[in-house]
N, C-alpha and C positions, 0 to 999 in steps of 0.2 A: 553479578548480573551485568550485561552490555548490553547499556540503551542504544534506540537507534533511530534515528528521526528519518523519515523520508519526502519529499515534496511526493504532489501526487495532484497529477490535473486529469481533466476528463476530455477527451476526443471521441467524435462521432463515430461510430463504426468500428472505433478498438473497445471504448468504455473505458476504463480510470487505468491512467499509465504513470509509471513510478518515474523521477529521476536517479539515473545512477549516480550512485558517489564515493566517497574513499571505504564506504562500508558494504552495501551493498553495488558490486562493480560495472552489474548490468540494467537497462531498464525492464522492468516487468509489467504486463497488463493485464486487467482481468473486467471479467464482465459489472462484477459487485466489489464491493470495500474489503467484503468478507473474504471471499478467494484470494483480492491482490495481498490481503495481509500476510496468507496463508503463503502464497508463492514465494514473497519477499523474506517470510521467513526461511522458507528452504534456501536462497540464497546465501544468506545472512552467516546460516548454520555450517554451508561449506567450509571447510579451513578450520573451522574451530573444534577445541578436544569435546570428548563427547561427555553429556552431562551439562554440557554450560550452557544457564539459560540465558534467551535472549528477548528484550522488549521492544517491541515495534512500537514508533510512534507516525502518523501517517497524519503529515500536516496539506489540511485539500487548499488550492487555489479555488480562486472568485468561482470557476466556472464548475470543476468539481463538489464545491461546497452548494451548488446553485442546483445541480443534481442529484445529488443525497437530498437535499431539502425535496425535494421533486418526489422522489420515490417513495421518501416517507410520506408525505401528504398521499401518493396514491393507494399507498396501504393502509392510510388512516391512524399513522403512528406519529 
């Protein structure tokens, strides 16, 4: 299995955006954690033979993490 760590801050008006890096080559954005994971993984998985699984790990900055907290408190979670 190939881990895969990725930074991931939050901007107004895109919503949480990945940095690229030697593994994932592009940045990706998405509105929730959930989708960018999902995208980052379609990334991830290009290039690689098929079958091989892969773990995302999505480490959030200050402002990121300041967000998530936010939403869950909106949902009551």
């Amino acid at each position: 299995m190939t881990r895969i760590t990725v930074q991931v801050g939050f901007r107004e008006g895109l919503g949480y955006v990945s940095e690229a890096n030697h593994t994932v080559t592009r940045s990706v954005s998405a509105l929730s954690l959930n989708v960018l994971r999902k995208r980052i993984m379609v990334v991830a998985l290009q290039g690689r033979k098929a079958g091989e699984e892969v773990a995302v790990t999505l480490l959030l900055d200050s402002v990121a993490q300041r967000e998530c907290d936010r939403r869950r408190a909106a949902a009551g979670l």
